[in-house]
C-alpha atoms as one frame of an Amber mdcrd trajectory, in Angstrom:
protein
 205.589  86.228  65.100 202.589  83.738  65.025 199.032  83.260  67.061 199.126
  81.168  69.868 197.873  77.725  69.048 194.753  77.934  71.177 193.540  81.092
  69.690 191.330  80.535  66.447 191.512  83.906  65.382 194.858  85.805  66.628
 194.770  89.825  65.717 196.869  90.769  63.262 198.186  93.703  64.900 200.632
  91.829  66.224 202.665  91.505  63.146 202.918  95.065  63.985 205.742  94.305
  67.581 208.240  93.240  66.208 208.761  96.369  63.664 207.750  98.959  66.053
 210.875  97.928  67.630 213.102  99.987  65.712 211.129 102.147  63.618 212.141
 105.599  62.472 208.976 107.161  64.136 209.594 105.791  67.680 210.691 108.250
  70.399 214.028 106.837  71.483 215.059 109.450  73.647 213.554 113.008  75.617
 212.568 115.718  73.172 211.614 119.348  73.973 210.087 121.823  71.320 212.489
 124.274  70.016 210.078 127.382  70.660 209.982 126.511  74.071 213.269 126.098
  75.008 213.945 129.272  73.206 211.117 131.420  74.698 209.466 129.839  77.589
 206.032 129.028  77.949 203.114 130.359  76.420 201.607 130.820  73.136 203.374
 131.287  69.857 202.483 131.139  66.306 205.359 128.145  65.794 203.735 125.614
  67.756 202.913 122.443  65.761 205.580 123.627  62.998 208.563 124.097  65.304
 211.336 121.222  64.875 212.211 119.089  68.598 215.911 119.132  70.315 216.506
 115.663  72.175 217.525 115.883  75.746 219.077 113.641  78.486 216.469 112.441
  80.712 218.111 114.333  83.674 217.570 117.448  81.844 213.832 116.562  80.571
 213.198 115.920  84.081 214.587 118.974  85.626 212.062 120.716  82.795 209.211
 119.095  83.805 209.708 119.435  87.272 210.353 122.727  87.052 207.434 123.831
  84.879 204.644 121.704  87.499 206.233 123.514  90.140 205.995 126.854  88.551
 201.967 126.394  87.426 201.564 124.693  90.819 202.982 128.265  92.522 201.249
 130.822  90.374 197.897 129.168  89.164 197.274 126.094  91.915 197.054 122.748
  91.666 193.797 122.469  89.375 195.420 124.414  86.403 197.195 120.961  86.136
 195.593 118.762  83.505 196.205 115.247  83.725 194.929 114.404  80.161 197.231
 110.965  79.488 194.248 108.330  78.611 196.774 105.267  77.699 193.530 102.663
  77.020 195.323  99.783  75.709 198.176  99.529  77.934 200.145  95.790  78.844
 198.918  94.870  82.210 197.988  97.840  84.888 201.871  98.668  86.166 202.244
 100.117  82.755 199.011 101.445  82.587 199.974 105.262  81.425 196.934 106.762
  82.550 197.161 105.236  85.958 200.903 106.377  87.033 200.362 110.018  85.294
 197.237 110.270  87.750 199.151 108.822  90.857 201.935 111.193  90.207 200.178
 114.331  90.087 197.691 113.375  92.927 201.437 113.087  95.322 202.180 116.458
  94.168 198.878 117.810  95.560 196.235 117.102  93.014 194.953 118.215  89.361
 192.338 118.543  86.994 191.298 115.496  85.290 188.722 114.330  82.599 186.164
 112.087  83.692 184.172 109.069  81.579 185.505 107.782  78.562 185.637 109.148
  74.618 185.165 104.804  74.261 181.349 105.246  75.848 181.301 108.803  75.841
 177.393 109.514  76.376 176.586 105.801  77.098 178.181 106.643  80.093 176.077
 109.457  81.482 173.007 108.404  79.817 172.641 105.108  80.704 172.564 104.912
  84.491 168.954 107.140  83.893 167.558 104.487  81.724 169.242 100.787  82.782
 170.820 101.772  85.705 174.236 101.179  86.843 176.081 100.604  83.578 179.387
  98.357  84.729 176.156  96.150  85.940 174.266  96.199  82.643 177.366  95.752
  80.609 178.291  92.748  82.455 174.906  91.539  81.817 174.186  91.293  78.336
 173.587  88.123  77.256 177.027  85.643  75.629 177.054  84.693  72.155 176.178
  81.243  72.973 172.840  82.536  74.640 172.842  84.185  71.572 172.170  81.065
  69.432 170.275  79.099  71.312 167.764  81.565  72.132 167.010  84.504  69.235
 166.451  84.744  66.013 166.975  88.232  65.326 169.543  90.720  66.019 169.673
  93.936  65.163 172.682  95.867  65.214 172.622  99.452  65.182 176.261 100.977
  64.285 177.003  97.159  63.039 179.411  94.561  64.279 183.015  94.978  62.917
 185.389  92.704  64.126 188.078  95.053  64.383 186.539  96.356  67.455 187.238
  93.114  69.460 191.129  92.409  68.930 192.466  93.975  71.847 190.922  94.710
  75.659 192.947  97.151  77.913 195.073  94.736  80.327 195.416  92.477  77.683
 193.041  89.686  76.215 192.689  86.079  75.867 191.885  83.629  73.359 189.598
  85.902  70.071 186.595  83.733  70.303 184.356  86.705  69.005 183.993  85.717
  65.098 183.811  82.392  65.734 180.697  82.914  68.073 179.315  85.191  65.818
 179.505  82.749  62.802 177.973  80.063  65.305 175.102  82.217  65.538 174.598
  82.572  62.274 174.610  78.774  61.719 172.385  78.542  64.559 169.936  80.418
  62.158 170.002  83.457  63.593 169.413  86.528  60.874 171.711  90.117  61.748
 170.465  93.390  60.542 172.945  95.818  60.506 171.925  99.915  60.674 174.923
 101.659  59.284 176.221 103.810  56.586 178.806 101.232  56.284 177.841  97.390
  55.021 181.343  96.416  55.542 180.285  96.815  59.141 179.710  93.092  59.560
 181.549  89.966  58.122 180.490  88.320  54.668 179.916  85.216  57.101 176.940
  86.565  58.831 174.903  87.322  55.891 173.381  90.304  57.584 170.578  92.288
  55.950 171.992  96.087  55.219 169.771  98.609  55.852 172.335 101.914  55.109
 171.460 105.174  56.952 172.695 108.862  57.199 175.710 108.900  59.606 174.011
 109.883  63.600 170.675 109.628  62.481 169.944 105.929  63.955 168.348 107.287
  67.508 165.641 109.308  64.373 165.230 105.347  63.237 164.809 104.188  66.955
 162.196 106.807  67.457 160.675 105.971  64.197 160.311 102.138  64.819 159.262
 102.942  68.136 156.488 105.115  67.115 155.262 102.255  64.839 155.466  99.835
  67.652 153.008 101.757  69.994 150.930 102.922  67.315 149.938  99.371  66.454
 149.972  98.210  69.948 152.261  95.282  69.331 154.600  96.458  72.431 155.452
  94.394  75.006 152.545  95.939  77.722 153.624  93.466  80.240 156.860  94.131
  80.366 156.593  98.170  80.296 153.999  98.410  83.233 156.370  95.519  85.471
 159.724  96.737  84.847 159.807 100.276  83.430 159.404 103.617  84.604 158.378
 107.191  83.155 156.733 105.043  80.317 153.889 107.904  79.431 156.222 110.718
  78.885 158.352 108.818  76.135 155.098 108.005  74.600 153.589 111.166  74.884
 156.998 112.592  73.288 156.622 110.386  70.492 153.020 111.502  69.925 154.290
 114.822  69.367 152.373 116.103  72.521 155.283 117.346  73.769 156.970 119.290
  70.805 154.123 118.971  68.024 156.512 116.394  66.152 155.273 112.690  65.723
 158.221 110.601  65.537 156.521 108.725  62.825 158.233 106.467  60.361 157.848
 108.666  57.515 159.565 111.252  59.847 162.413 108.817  60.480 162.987 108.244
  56.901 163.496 111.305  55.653 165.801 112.042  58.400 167.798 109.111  58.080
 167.231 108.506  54.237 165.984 105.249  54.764 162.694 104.067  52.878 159.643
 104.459  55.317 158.660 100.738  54.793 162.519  99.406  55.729 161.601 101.026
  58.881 158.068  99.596  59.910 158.933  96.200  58.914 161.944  96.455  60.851
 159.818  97.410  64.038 157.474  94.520  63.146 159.802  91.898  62.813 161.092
  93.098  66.275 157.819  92.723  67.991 157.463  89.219  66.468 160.557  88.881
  68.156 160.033  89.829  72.048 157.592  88.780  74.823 154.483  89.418  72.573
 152.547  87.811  70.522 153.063  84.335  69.200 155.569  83.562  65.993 153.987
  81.568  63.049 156.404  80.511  60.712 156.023  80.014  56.811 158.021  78.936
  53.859 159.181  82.781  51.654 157.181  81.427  48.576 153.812  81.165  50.970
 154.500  84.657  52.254 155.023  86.108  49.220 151.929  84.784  47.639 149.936
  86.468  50.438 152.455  89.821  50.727 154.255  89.375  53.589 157.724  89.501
  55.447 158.749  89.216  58.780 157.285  91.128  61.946 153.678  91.223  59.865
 150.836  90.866  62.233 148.466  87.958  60.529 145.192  86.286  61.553 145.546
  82.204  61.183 142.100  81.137  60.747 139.916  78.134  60.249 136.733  76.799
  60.698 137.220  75.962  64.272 138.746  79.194  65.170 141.183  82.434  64.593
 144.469  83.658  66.476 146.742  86.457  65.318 150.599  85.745  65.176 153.605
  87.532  64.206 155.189  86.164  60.430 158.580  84.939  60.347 159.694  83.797
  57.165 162.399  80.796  56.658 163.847  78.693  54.125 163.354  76.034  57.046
 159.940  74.922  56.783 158.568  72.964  53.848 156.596  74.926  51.352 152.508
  74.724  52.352 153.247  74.776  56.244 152.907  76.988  58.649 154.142  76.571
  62.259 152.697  77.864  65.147 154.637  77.148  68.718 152.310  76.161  71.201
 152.022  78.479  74.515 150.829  81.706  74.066 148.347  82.199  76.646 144.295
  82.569  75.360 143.578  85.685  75.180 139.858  86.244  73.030 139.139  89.692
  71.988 135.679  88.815  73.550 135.805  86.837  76.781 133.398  84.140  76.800
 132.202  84.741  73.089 132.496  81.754  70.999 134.836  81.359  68.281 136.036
  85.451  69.199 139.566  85.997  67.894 142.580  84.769  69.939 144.950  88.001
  70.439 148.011  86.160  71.828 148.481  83.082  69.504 147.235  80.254  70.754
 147.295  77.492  68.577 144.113  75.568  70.631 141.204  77.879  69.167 142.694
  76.151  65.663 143.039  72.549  66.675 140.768  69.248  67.006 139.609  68.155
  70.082 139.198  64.756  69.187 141.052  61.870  70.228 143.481  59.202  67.826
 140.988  56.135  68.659 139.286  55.088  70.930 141.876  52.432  71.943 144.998
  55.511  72.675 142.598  58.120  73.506 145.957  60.399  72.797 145.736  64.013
  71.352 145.631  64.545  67.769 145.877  68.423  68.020 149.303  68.171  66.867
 148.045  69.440  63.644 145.105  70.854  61.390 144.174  73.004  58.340 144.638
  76.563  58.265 144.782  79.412  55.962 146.836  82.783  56.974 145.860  86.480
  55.722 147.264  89.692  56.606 145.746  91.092  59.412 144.520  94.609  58.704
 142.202  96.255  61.657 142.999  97.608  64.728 145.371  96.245  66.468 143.966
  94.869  69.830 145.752  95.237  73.104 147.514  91.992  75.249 145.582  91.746
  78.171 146.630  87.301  78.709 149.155  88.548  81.544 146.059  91.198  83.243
 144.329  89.620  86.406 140.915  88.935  86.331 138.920  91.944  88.279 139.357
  91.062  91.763 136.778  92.545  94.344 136.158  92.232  98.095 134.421  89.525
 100.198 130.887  91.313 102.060 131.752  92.593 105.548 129.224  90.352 107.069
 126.827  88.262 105.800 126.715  84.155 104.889 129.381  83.025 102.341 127.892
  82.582  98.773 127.249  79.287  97.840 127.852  77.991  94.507 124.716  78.357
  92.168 123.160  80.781  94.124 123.463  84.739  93.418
């Protein structure tokens, strides 16, 4: 038994066919419990213990036909529970599930379980917060979006490989580790939440940050509470595309229960220091649509205390922006990088030399040009120095419309210059 040659990482549960074939536990013929073939139905204090008597299939059927027919007759139809769940099944003719439920629906219906134990919650929950779900899970973004465009993720529960060897119906080539590996090559870092650090592979490098078992929604809440606390959320993208915004953060305000979901409460639910969990948070909302991500070598953020997510002010004579710190072994020692195209957003419109919220790189920069002969830009670079940055955190407001108002009723149109 060997991989096919175009996978590059066959599952090694296939080793497992070829002795399953003939191995003592396999069911090679109909089997009935003692007990019941002795005393009927019902309960008895020698179920689970009692041995099994095999039976030909003529007289298992007959049994079972018998028995549906006699619940069918004295309790109805929905005192039949069709409870086979047969997930990874070869292809959909042998899907168990599917031929146990279009059995019982020809003999007049049953009782069935609905969602999955696979999603189990995910599957009630998430239509109220993304949605439909078969949508959003055929949505999320492919391991090769992955790479090329974030460099951070966080993965709560972790990312064990074992989880991705099989599909039910079958699966194609296992691509999954080698993606994953591509990320990380890609220089993308994985934090993984879980009680477990064997939760990811050795290959990934992922940072560990262990927690109680089902105490990572306490962390969410926790990193959460940081985020809106310091105003670092994405405010664009909650007042376009959410709903019911308020009442989450009013519940993690404690307005609606008297608890703050603070860090420090996080971390003693979760047993997780209270720092692990703001930095996370901050590193996160260096990572989304906020503000701008200035880079810098880990010997130049530890001389000035910092790690990633840290909100700093880059400042000069010229100028001052604030920008989110991500640290990497990437950038030569006494350099920082700041990507151009944040929008300008001053703390005080109109003020000269006020503090750039957003990141802009431009309130930093010359405005001279090489020579006189090129006339090109020379703002490609310039001398900065980079502090934590430790007041209040001031809103986005880059992506806010200018205050609009109405033309006069009547009346000459204003001309320029003239008030």
């Amino acid at each position: 038994m060997r991989g096919a040659e175009t996978d590059p990482d066959p599952s090694p549960l296939g080793g497992n066919y070829l002795g399953a074939l003939r191995h003592r536990a396999r069911i090679r013929r109909p089997a009935v419990r003692l007990g019941w073939l002795e005393d009927g139905p019902g309960p008895t204090h020698t179920r689970g213990s009692d041995p099994y008597v095999e039976v030909t299939h003529e007289t298992a059927l007959d049994l079972v036909a018998g028995e549906l027919d006699r619940v069918r007759r004295q309790y109805g139809n929905e005192a039949i529970f069709g409870g086979s769940y047969g997930w990874g099944s070869a292809g959909r003719f042998h899907h168990a599930q599917s031929q146990i439920h279009r059995f019982l629906n020809a003999t007049g219906g049953y009782t069935r379980s609905v969602n999955t134990y696979s999603h189990a919650a995910g599957d009630v929950v998430l239509p109220h917060i993304v949605g439909d779900r078969e949508w959003f899970l055929r949505s999320v973004p492919r391991w090769s979006q992955i790479a090329d465009h974030t460099r951070l993720v966080v993965a709560f529960g972790g990312l064990p490989r074992r989880s991705v060897q099989i599909n039910p119906g079958g699966v194609g080539a296992h691509l999954n580790a080698r993606q994953q590996d591509a990320c990380a090559r890609a220089g993308v870092r994985f934090v993984v939440v879980s009680p477990s650090r064997d939760d990811s592979a050795p290959s990934l490098r992922a940072e560990w940050l262990p927690v109680r078992p089902h105490t990572d929604v306490a962390m969410m809440l926790g990193m959460a509470h940081t985020l809106l606390r310091e105003g670092s959320y994405d405010r664009y993208f909650v007042e376009k595309c959410c709903v019911g915004f308020e009442h989450f953060a009013s519940y993690l305000r404690g307005e609606t229960d008297g608890v703050e979901k603070t860090a420090r409460w996080a971390a003693g639910i979760c047993g997780t220091d209270e720092a692990a969990i703001t930095t996370l948070a901050r590193r996160l909302s260096g990572k989304v649509r906020g503000r701008e991500v200035a880079r810098l070598h880990p010997r130049d953020a530890a001389e000035r205390g910092l790690a990633d997510g840290d909100l700093v002010r880059i400042h000069n004579q010229r100028g001052a922006c604030l920008a989110a710190v991500e640290v990497t072994e990437g950038l030569r020692q006494g350099v920082v990088q700041l990507p151009t195209g944040a929008w300008y957003d001053p703390v005080s419109p109109g003020g000269a030399g006020s503090l750039d919220k957003h990141g802009n790189p431009n309130v930093l920069t010359l405005d001279i040009a090489t020579s006189k002969l090129a006339q090109g830009p020379s703002a490609h670079t310039c001398l900065v120095e980079v502090e934590r940055f430790t007041g209040a955190v001031p809103p986005l407001t880059a992506h806010e419309p200018p205050e609009l108002r109405e033309s006069p009723a009547s009346g000459p149109a204003p001309r320029p210059g003239k008030r």
